[in-house]
C-alpha positions as CSV (number, residue, x, y, z in Angstrom):
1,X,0.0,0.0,0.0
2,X,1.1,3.5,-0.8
3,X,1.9,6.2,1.3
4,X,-1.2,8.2,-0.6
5,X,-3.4,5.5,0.4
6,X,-3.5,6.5,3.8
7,X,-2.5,10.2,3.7
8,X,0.1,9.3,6.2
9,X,3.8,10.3,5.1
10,X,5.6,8.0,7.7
11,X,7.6,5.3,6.5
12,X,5.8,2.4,6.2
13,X,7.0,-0.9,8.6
14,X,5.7,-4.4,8.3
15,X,7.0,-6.9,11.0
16,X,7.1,-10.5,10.2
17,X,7.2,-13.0,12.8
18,X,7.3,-17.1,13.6
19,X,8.3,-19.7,15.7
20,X,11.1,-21.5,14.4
21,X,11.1,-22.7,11.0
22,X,7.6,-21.5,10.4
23,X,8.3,-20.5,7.2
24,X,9.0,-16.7,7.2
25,X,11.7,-16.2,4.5
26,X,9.9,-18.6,1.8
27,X,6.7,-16.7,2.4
28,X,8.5,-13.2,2.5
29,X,10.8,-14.0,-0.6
30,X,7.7,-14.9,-2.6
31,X,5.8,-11.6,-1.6
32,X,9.0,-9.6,-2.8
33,X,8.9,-11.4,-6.4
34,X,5.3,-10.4,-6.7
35,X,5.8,-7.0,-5.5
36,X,3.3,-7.5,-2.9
37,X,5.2,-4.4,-0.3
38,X,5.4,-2.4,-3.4
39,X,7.6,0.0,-4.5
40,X,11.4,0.7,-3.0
41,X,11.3,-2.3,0.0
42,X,14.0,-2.3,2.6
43,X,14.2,-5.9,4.5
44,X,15.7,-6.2,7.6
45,X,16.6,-9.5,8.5
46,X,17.5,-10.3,12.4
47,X,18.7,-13.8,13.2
48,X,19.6,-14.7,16.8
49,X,22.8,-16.5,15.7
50,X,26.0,-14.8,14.8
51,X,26.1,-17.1,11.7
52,X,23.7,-15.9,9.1
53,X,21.5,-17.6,6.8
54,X,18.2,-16.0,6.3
55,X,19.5,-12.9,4.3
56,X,21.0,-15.1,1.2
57,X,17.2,-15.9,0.2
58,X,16.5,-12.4,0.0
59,X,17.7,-10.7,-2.9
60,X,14.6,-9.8,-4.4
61,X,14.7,-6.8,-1.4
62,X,16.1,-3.0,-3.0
63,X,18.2,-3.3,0.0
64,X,19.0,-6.0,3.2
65,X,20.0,-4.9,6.6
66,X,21.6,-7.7,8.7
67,X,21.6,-8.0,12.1
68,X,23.1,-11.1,13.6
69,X,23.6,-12.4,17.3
70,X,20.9,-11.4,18.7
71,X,16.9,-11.3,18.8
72,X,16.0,-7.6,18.1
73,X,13.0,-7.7,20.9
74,X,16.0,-7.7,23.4
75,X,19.5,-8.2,23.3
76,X,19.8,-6.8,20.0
77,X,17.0,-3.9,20.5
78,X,19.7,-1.5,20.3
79,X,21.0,-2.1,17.2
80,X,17.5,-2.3,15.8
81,X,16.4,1.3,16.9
82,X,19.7,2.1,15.3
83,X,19.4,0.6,11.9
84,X,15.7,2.3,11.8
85,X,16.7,5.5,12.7
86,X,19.2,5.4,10.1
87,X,16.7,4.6,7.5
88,X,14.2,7.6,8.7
89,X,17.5,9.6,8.2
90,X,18.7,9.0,5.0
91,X,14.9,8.9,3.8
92,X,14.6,12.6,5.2
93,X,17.9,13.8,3.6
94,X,16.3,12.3,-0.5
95,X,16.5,15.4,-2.5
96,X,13.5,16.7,-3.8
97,X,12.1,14.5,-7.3
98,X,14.1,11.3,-6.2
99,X,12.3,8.4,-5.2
100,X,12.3,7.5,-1.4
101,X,12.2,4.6,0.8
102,X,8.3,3.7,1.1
103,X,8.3,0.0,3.2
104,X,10.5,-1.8,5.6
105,X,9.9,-4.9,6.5
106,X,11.6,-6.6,9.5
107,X,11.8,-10.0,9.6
108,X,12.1,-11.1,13.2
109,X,14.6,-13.9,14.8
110,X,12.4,-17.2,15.5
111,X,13.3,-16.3,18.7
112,X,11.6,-12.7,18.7
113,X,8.2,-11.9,20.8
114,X,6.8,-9.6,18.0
115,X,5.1,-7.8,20.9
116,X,7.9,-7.0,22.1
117,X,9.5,-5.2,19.5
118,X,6.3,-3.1,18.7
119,X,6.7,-1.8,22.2
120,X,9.9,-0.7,21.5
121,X,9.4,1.2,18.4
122,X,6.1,2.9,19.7
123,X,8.1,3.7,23.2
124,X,10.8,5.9,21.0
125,X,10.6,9.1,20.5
126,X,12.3,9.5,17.2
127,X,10.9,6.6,15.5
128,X,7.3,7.3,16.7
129,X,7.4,10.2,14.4
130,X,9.1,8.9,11.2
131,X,7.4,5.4,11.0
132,X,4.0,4.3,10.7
133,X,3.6,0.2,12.0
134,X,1.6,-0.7,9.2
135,X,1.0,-4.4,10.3
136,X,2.7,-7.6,12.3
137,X,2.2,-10.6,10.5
138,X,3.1,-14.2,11.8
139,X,3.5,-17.2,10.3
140,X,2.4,-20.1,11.8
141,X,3.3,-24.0,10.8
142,X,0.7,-25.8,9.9
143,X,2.8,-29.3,10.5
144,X,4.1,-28.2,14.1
145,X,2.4,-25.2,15.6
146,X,-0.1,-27.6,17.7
147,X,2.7,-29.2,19.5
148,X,4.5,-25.8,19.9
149,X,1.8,-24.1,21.0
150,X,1.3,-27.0,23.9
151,X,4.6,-26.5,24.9
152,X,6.2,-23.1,24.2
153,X,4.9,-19.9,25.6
154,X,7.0,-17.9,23.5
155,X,5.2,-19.0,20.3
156,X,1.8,-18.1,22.1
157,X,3.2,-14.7,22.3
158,X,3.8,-14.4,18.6
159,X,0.2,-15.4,17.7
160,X,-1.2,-12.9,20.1
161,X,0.4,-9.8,18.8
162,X,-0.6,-10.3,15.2
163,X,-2.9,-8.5,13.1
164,X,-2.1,-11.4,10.2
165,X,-1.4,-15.2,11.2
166,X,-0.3,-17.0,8.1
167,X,-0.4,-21.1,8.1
168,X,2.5,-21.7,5.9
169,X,2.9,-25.6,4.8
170,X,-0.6,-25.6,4.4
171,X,-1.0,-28.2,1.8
172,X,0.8,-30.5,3.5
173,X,-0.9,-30.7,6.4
174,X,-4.0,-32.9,7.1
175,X,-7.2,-31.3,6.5
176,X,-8.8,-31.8,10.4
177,X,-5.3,-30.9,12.1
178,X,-5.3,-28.0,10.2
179,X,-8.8,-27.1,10.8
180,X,-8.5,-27.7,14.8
181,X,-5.1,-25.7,14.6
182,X,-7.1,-22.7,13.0
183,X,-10.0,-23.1,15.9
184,X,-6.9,-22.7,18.5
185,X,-5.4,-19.7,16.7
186,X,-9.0,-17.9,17.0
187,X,-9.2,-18.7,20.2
188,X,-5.7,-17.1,21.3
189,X,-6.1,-14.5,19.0
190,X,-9.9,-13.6,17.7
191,X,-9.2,-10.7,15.6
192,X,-6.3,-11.6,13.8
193,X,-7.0,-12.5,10.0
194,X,-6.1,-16.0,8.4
195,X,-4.7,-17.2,5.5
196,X,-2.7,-20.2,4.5
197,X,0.3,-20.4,2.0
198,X,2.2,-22.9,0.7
199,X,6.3,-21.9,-0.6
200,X,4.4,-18.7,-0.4
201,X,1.8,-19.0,-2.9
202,X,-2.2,-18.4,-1.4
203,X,-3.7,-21.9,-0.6
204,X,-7.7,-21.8,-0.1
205,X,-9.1,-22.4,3.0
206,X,-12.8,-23.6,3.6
207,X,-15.0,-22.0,6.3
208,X,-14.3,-23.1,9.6
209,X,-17.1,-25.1,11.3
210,X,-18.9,-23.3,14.2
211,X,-19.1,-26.3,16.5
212,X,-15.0,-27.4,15.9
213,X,-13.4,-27.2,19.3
214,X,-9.8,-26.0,19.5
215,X,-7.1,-28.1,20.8
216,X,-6.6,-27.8,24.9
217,X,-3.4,-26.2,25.5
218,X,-1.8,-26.5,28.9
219,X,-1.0,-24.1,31.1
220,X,2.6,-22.6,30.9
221,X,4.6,-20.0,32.8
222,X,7.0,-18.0,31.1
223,X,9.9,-19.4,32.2
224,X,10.4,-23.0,31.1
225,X,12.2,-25.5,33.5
226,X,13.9,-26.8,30.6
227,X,16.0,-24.2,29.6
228,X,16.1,-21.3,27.1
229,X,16.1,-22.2,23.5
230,X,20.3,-20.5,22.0
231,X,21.5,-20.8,18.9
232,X,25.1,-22.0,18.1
233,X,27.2,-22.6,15.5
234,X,29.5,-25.8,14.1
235,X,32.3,-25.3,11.3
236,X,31.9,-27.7,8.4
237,X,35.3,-29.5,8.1
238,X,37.2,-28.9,5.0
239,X,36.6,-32.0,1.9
240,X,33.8,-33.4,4.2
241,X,31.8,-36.5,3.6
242,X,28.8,-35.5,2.7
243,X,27.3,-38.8,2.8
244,X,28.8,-39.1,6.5
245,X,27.8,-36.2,7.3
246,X,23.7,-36.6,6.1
247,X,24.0,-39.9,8.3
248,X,25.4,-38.5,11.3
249,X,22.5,-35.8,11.1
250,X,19.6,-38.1,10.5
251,X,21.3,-39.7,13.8
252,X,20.9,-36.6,15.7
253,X,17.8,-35.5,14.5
254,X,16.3,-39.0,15.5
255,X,17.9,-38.5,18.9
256,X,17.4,-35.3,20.0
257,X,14.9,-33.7,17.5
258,X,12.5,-32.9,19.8
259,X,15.3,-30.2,21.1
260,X,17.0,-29.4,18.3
261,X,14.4,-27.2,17.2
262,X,16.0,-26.1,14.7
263,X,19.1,-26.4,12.2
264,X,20.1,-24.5,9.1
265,X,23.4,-23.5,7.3
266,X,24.7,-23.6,3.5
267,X,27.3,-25.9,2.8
268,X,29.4,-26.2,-0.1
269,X,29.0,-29.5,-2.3
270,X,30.2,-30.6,-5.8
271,X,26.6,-29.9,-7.0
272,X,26.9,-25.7,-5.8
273,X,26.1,-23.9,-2.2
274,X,23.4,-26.5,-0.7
275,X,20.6,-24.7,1.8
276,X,20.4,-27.3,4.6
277,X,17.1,-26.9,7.1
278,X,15.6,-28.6,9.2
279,X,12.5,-28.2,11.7
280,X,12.3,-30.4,14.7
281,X,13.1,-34.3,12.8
282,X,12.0,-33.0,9.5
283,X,14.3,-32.6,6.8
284,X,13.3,-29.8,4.4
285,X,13.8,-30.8,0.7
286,X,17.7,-29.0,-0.2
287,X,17.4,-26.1,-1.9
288,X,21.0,-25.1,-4.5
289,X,21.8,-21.1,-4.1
290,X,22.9,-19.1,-6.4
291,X,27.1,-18.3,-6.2
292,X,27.2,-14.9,-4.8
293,X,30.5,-12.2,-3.9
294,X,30.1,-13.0,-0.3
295,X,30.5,-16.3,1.2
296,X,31.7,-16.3,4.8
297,X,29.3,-17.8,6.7
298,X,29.1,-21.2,3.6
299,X,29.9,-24.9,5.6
300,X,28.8,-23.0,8.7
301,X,25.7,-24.8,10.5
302,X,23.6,-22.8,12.9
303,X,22.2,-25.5,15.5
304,X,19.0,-24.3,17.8
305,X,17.9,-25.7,20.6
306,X,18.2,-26.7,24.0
307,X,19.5,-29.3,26.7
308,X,22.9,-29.6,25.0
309,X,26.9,-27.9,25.3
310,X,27.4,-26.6,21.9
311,X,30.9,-28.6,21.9
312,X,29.1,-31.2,22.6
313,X,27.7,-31.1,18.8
314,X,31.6,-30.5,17.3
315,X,32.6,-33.5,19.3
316,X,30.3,-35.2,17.9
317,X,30.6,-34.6,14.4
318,X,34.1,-35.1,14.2
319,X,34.2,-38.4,16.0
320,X,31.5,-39.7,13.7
321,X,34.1,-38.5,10.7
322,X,36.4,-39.6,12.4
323,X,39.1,-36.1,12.7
């Protein structure tokens, strides 16, 4: 939507949010290839791990800011009130007849309470003035989201705060979990609209039967006895095995998947850059990158999870390789 649409000049910000592996880059690359932000998009891409991965799938944005180690609602607040401010700045400073920057969108860690973050931008004084929140948009996984919503109190958060819940993976799901899972969502979150997607593209959804009863969910505090969900990182060896490799992660997926919540990284094969993720035990179907200028962070694998050391993961790997 254009700024004339609402008669408000600010700059426009979108913030996209989702548990882990949800589906939030897929669904936000496809919206930048059909122009669905419109006109001169700026993407900001926060991932909690120092490692980054999201940003490479993104090159459909007029411009990518990265910020890396932290989750945006918290540790790396700062550095997000920075990057916007700079944006509002050189957005003011467009001579007169030159196009300016219309829509930001902010694609938030896994680890992010959307929430959070809105407070944040409406609680500063500069930013208040310069940018309008135009909408926070979650995407929800229609394969998982039931057992995350049971057990996770940080992805109730996310569904609460939006305005937009998107079930990506929709096709894929079965058509009475996916109906129940909808019934939960309304009930955490009654005026947020619904839609479903699959690899970003609008999947149909039937009415919702009156009399379907959402799932139970448990209660949760906020602080979970089991630990906090932190990302880390594992360097690829040099000429690995990359059928060793595939084994030794099927191996830990099928031992710890349930936290290992998720695992992503590009790694360098004879066949090109390989995009390796994985949500909970699934394996997502390997996606070949395009060569670009910048590879530093290729055959580097960004574990997340919980109830592990992260040397305990290198240890691992290079026993099973046997280095």
């Amino acid at each position: 939507m254009a700024e004339g649409d609402t008669g408000d000049s600010r700059l426009r910000l979108t913030i996209l949010g989702g548990y882990l592996g949800s589906g939030k880059t897929t669904w936000l690359r496809h919206q930048l290839h059909i122009g669905a932000f419109g006109q001169s998009v700026h993407v900001i891409v926060n991932e909690a791990a120092e490692t980054p991965v999201d940003d490479a799938l993104l090159q459909r944005a007029d411009a990518i800011t990265l910020l890396a180690g932290g989750c945006c609602c918290c540790v790396g607040r700062a550095d997000l009130i920075s990057a916007l401010r700079g944006l509002c700045d050189e957005r003011s400073s467009v001579s007169a007849g030159r196009p300016r920057l219309q829509h930001v969108v902010l694609e938030t860690s896994g680890l992010a309470d959307p929430g959070a973050i809105v407070a944040a931008i409406q609680n500063d004084p500069v930013l208040i003035s310069h940018i309008l929140l135009a909408e926070t948009i979650v995407a929800v996984d229609a394969l998982h989201a039931l057992a995350q919503l049971a057990t996770e109190p940080l992805g109730r958060r996310q569904v609460e705060a939006a305005d937009r819940l998107i079930l990506t993976k929709a096709d894929a799901a079965d058509l009475q979990a996916l109906a129940r899972l909808r019934a939960t969502l309304s009930r955490l979150n009654g005026h947020a609209a619904v839609s479903a997607a699959s690899l970003g593209e609008v999947v149909f959804l039937p009415p919702l039967a009156v009399e379907l009863q959402p799932a139970e969910l448990p209660a949760i505090g906020l602080d979970d006895a089991r630990g906090p969900i932190v990302p880390t990182q594992v360097a690829i060896p040099d000429e690995l095995d990359w059928a060793a490799f595939t084994l030794w992660l099927s191996a830990l997926l099928h031992a710890r998947g349930e936290d290992l919540v998720r695992v992503k990284g590009v790694i360098r094969t004879p066949a090109g850059r390989l995009l390796l993720q994985t949500v909970r035990k699934v394996v997502q179907s390997p996606e070949i990158l395009p060569e670009q200028a910048d590879e530093r962070n290729d055959d580097v694998i960004v574990f997340i999870g919980r109830g592990y050391q992260p040397a305990d993961l290198e240890r691992s790997l290079h026993r099973f390789l046997g280095l």
